[in-house]
N, C-alpha and C positions, 0 to 999 in steps of 0.2 A: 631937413630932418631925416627924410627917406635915404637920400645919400649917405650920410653920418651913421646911418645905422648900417646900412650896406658894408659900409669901408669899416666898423668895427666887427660884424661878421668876418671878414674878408681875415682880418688880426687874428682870429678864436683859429678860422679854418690853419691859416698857417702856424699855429702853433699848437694845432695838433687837438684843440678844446671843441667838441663836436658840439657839446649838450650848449654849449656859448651862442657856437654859429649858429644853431637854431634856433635860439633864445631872441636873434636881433630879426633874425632874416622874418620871423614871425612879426615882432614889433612893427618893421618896414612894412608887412603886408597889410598890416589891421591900417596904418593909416591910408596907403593905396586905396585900399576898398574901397574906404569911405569918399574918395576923389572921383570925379569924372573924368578919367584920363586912360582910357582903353592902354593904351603904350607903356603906360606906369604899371597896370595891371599886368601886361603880359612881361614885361621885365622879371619882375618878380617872380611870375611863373616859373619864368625860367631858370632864375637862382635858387628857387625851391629845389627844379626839376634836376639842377646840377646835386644838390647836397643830398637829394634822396639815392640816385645814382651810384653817386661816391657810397654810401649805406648798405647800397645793394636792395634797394628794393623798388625793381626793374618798373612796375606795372602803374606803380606811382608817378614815378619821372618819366614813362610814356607819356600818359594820361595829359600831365600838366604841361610837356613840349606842344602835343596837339594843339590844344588849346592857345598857347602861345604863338603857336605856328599861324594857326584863322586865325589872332588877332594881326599880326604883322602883314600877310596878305592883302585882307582887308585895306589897311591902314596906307601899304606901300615900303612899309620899313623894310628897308634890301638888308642894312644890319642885324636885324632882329635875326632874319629869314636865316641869314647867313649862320648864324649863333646855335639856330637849331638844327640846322646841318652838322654841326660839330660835335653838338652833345648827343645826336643820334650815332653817327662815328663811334662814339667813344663805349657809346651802350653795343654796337655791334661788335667791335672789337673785346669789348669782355667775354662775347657771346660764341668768340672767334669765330667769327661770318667775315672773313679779311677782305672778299671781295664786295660785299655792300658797304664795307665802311670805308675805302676808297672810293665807291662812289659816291659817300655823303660826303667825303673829303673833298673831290675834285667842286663837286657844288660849291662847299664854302668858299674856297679859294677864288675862284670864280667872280662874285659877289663882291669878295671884300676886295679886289684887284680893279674893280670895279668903279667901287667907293673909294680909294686911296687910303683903307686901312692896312699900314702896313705892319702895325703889329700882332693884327691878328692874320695877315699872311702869313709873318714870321711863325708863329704857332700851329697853325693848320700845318705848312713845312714841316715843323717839327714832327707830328703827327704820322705824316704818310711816313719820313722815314724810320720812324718807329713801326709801322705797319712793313713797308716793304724790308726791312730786316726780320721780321719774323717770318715773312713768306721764302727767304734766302737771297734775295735780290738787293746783295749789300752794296754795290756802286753805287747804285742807283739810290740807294737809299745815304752816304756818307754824302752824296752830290747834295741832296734836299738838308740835312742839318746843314753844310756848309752855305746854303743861303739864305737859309735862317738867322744863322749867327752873321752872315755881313749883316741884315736888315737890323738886329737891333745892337750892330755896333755904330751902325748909323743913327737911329735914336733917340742912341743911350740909355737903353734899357739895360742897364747893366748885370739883373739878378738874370733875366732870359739869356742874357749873354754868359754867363757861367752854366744856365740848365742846356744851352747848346753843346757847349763843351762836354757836358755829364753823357749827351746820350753820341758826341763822336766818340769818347771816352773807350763808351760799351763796344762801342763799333769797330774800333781797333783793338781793343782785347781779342772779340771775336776772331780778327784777323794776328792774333798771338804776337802784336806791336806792343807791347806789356808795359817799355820806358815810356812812350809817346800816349798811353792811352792814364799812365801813370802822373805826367806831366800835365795833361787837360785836367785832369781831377783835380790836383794841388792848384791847380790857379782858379778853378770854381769854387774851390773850401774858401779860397783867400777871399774870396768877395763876399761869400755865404756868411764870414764869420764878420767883414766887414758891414755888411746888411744885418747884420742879428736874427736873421730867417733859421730858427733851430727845426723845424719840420723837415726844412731842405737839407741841411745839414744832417740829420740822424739819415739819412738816405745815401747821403754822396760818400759821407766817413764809411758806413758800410762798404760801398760800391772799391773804395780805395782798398778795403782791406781784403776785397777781395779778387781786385788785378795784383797786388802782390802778393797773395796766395799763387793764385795759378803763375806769376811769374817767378814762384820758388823763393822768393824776401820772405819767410817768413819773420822772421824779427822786424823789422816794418808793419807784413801782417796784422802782428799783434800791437803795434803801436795805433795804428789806426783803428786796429779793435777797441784798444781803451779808448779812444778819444769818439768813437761811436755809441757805447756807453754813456760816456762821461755827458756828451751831449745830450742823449738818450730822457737821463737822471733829471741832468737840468730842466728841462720841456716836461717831466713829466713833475717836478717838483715846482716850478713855476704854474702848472695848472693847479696843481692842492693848495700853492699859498693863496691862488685867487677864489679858489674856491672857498677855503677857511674866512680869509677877510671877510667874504660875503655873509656868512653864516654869521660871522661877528657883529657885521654891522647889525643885521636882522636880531638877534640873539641883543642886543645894548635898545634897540628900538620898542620891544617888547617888553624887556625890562620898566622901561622909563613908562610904558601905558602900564602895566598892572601896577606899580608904584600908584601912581593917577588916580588906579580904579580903588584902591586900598585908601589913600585919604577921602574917599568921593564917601566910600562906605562906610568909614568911621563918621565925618562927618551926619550921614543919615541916621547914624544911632543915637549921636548928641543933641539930635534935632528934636529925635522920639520921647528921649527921656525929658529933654525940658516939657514939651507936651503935655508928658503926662507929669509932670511936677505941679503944674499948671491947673491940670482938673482936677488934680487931687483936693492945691487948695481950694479951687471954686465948689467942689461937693463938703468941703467939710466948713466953709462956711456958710451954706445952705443949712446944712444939720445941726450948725450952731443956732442959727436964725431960730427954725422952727420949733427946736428944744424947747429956747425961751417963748415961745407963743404958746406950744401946745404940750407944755411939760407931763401934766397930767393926760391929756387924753391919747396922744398918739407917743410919749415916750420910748416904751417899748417897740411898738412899730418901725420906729422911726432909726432906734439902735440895729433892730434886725436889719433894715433896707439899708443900712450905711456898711453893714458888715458884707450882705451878700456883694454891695458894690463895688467893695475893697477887693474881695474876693475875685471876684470878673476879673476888674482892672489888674491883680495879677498876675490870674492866668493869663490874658490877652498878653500881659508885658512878654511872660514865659515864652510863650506860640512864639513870640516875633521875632524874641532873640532866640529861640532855636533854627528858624527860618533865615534870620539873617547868617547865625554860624554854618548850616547848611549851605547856605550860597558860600560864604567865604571858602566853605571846605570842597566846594564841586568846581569853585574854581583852580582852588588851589590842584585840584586832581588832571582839570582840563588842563593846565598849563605844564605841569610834571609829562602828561599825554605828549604834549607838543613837543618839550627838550629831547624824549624820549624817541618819540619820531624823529623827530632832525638827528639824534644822534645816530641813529641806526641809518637814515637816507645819506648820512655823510661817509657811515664805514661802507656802504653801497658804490658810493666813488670813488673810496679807496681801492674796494676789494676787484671795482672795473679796473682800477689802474692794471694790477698785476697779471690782467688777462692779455693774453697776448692779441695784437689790434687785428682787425679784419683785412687790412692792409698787408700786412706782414704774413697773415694765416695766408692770402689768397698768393701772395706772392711765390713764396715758398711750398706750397700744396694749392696748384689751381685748381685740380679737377679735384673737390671734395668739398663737404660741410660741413656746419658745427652748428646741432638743434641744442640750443642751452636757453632752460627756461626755470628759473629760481619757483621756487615757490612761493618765499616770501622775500622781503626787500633784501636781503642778505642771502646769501648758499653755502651750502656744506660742498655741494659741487662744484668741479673745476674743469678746465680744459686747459692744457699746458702745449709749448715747443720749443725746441731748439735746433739751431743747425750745427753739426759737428763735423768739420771737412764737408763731404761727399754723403754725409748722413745725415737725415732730418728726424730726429727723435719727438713722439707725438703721444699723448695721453689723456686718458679720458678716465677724470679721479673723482669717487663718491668717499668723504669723509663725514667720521661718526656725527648724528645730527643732522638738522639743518637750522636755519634762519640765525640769530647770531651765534650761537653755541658752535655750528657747524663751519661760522664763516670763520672763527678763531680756528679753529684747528685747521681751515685750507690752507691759512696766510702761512703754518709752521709748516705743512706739508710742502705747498708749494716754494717756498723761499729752500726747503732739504732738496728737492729736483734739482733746482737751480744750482746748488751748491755740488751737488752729486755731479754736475755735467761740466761747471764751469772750473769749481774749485779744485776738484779732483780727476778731473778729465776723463770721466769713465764713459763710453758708447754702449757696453753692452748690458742692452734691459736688466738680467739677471742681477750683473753686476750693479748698476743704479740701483735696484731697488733696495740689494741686500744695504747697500752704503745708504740711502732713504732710513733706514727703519732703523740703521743705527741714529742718526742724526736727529730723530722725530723722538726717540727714547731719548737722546740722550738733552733736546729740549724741556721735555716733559720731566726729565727726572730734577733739573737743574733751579727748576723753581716750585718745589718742594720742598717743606721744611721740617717733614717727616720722613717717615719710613715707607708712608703709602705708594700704589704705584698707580698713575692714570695708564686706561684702559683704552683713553681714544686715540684714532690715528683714522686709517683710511684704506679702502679697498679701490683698486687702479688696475687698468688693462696703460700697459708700457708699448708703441713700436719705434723700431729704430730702421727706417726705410735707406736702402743705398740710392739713391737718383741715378745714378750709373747704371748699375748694375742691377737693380729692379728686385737684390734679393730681402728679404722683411724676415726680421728679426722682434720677435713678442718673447715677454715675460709679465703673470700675471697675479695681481694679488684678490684673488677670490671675483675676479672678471676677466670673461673668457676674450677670445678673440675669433669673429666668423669671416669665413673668407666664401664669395659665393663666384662661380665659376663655370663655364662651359666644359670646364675639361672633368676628368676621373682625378682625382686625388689622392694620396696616401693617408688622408686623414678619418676621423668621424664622420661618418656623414649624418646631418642631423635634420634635414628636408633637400626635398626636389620638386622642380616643376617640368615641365616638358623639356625646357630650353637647359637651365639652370639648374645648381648642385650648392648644396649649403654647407659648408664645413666648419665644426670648431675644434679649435686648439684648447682643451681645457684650463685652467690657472691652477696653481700651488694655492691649497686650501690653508694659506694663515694671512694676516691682516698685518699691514705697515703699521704696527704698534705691539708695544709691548704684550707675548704672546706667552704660555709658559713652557713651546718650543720654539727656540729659534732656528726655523732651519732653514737654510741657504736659498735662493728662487733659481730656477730651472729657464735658461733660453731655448726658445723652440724658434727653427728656422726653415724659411719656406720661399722658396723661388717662385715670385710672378711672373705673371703672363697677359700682354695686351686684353682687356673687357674684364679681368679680377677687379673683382669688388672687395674691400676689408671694411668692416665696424668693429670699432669699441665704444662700450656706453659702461654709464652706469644701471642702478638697477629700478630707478625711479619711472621711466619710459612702461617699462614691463607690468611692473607694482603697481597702477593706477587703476583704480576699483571705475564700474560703468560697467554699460551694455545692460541689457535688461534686468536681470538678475543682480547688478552690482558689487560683481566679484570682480578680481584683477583679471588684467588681460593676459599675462603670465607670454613665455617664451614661446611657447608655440605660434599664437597668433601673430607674434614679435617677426618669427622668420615669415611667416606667409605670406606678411606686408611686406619686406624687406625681396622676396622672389618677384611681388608681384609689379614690383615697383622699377626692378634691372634696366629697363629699354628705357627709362625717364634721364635727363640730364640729371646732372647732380644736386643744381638748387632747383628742378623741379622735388626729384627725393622728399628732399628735408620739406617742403610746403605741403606734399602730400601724406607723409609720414604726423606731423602735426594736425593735419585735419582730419586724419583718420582716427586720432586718439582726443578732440576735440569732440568728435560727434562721438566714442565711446561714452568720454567723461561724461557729458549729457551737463545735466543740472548739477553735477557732484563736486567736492572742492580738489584741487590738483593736494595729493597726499604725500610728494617727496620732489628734491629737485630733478631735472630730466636735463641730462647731457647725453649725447650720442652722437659720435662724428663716422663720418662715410668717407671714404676715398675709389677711386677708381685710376687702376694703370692707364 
């Protein structure tokens, strides 16, 4: 059972369903526990340790390798040991510490060459040459894939035999062999698609489209653009159908018990009334009885006590069945509660879909973060991207609202970005927005079946970063954009600390919606420089009431943490940015959504 649950984990992770692969990997642990098997336990650890990791939340998937680690020891397992060499590796390497995570490298390999696993040699191989390509040492490093890919074409691991190919692929691009690095790719799609591994796949179609980018195909390019997509679509359109099934099932199972509880309660009324049908006759032929005995002396009596006891019996009947309508009507409330909840936890899944994954954020902007925290199951705020050539366009968008009012209007804001970069191919901020704010009117106006005009849309800090060229390009809709710096600036300056200088770029004071000016957005351009820091948020961060008095924390104290914070890595930042506004909020409830993303050159 532990197994079975492992290997459908294993299905969730590769297709990309996070909220799945935790769902089992937990199932697996509750029964471990309860087993005497230290090795079972520390396994699982480990697969924990792997998927917190992947999540990015470092301190957890330490914790539980230790752990894992003293059990193997102990125990003797050279495999285990070996295992968490690797996932340490992998946490250095995020950490880029290149030279300890060869070192956990060279351990595993070691181990497993050892024990005659040779496919997790193959792997560890894979690994270093992925480490010694990024330190520049590319021989060395095409030498380690290539013995990689022999071990598992010996075997026959055929999917690791296409992901060997994916990172020669990289390796010869680097080295501007474009046909041949072009070649390795088409022949790991063909297995990929052969395999039905769509996770792999939304990865490799990328990587294709973009060795024929730099090798000047564009027309290819774009063919393998669409088919990056198209894959994209599917994987994420196969997790909603399984997700929806499920709700389905759950949703017919609940059905069929209130059905159940609803004949249980008719039933109890039918029970009641014969009852009292029952004493009714038993009291009125008592007071027939006694009539005829004691006509004369307790007659009257005996009519009052038959009347007050009509009476009672009544009332009592009233109370009961107000009491049982009462029930029928608190459940009927509780159960409308439940659809109501499910429905809103399900647009929560949807409205995760459209966010772009932590995978793809990290990929394409390493050094930065993204502090997004809804305030209720659903958000009015957003955090958006796209790559464009040599540009990586990045936003951090507060629309009118929040919780589901707010999450509706994201789904039409965000889906207008999308449209604005893909459909019409625009790069520059100004220009996206003004094409946003037509496209978000001209939603709004389209399902209308008056004259009126909706007022909601959305206020957004836009940038359009070159990678190349380091120069960043903002346009802003009523959110500004701070850029913090060692050097003197031509900008505002708006705080300083000893070290560090705060600057913002102010936005165009009108809102991506229907205004009663429309006037055009304004790009403001500004050349980086190694240790620049940039933020855009919305305004929920700022807006959050605490601290003794229970006033907002407002912009001021916004930059002080943001100076005070410059010499921290980036996802220190974002933990320490959250905790300082945690211990503000105190006991108080969070009063808007908080988005805020950081970058650093």
């Amino acid at each position: 059972m532990v197994g079975a649950y492992i290997n459908i984990s294993t299905i969730h992770h590769d297709r990309g369903n996070k909220q799945k692969e935790l769902e089992y990997l937990m199932k697996s642990m509750e029964i471990v526990e309860g087993m005497d098997d230290p090795n079972s336990v520390a396994l699982m650890k480990y697969n924990l340790a792997v998927f917190y990791l992947d999540g990015s939340e470092k301190e957890k998937s330490f914790e539980l390798c230790e752990e894992a680690f003293d059990t193997y020891l102990k125990h003797g397992d050279l495999f285990g040991q070996a295992s968490i060499h690797t996932l340490w590796a992998n946490a250095f390497q995020k950490e880029l510490k290149y030279d300890s995570s060869l070192i956990e490298l060279d351990k595993a390999i070691e181990i497993y060459q050892s024990i005659g696993a040779k496919s997790r040699v193959g792997l560890v191989l894979m690994n270093q040459a992925e480490l010694l390509s990024l330190i520049g040492n590319d021989a060395d490093a095409l030498k380690k894939v290539s013995e990689a890919h022999k071990i598992y074409t010996e075997i026959g691991d055929v999917r690791f035999v296409a992901k060997t190919m994916i990172v020669q692929a990289k390796m010869l691009a680097k080295k501007k062999r474009f046909n041949e690095a072009e070649e390795k790719t088409l022949a790991a799609i063909t297995i990929g698609e052969e395999l039905g591994v769509k996770s792999d796949l939304v990865l490799w179609t990328k990587n294709l489209e973009e060795i024929r980018t730099l090798n000047g195909d564009y027309r290819g390019a774009n063919e393998a653009l669409l088919q990056h997509i198209k894959v994209k679509d599917e994987l994420a359109a196969q997790n909603k159908l399984d997700v929806i099934a499920e709700m389905e099932a759950r949703f017919q199972t609940e059905k069929k018990q209130l059905e159940i509880d609803k004949l249980q309660t008719q039933g109890e009324i039918q029970k009641l009334a014969l009852e009292h049908e029952h004493n009714q006759r038993f009291w009125i032929t008592i007071g027939l009885v006694l009539s005829l005995l004691l006509v004369t002396l307790v007659g009257i009596a005996l009519f009052q006590k038959r009347r007050d006891n009509l009476l009672i019996s009544k009332q009592k009947e009233e109370v009961e069945s107000q009491n049982k309508l009462i029930e029928i009507q608190k459940n009927e409330v509780d159960e409308k509660n439940r659809e109501i909840t499910d429905s809103i936890t399900y647009a929560k899944r949807i409205q995760e879909a459209i966010l772009p994954s932590t995978e793809f954020w990290k990929s394409n902007l390493p050094d930065s973060f993204v502090l997004y925290r809804p305030k209720d199951i659903v958000a009015g705020d957003f955090y958006w991207i796209e790559k464009s050539g040599d540009k990586m366009l990045f936003a951090a968008a507060d629309c009118t609202g929040h919780g589901v009012p707010g999450a509706l209007v994201s789904v039409v804001c965000h889906n207008a970005l999308n449209r604005a970069v893909r459909e019409f191919e625009l790069t520059d901020p100004a220009d996206v927005l003004t094409k946003v704010r037509e496209l978000v009117i001209e939603t709004f106006e389209s399902q209308r079946s008056d004259n009126t005009t909706i007022k909601d849309g959305m206020d957004l800090a836009l940038c359009s970063l070159n990678t190349n060229t380091k120069e960043l390009v903002y346009a802003g809709a009523n959110n500004p954009l701070w850029i913090i710096s060692e050097r003197e600036l031509s900008l505002v300056k708006r705080a300083e600390s000893e070290t560090y200088n705060l600057f913002e770029i102010k936005p165009d004071k009108h809102a991506i919606g229907a205004n009663d000016v429309l006037k055009p957005y304004q790009s403001n351009k500004i050349q980086l420089a190694p240790k620049d820091s940039i933020y855009i948020f919305s305004d929920g961060f700022q807006d959050q009431f605490g601290g003794p008095k229970g006033k907002k924390l407002k912009q001021v104290a916004f930059r002080e943490m943001l100076l005070d914070i410059q010499d921290l890595t980036l996802n220190m930042q974002e933990e320490v940015l959250w905790d300082q506004l945690q211990k503000w909020k105190g006991d108080l409830e969070q009063v808007d959504d908080i988005c805020v993303i950081g970058l650093k050159v």
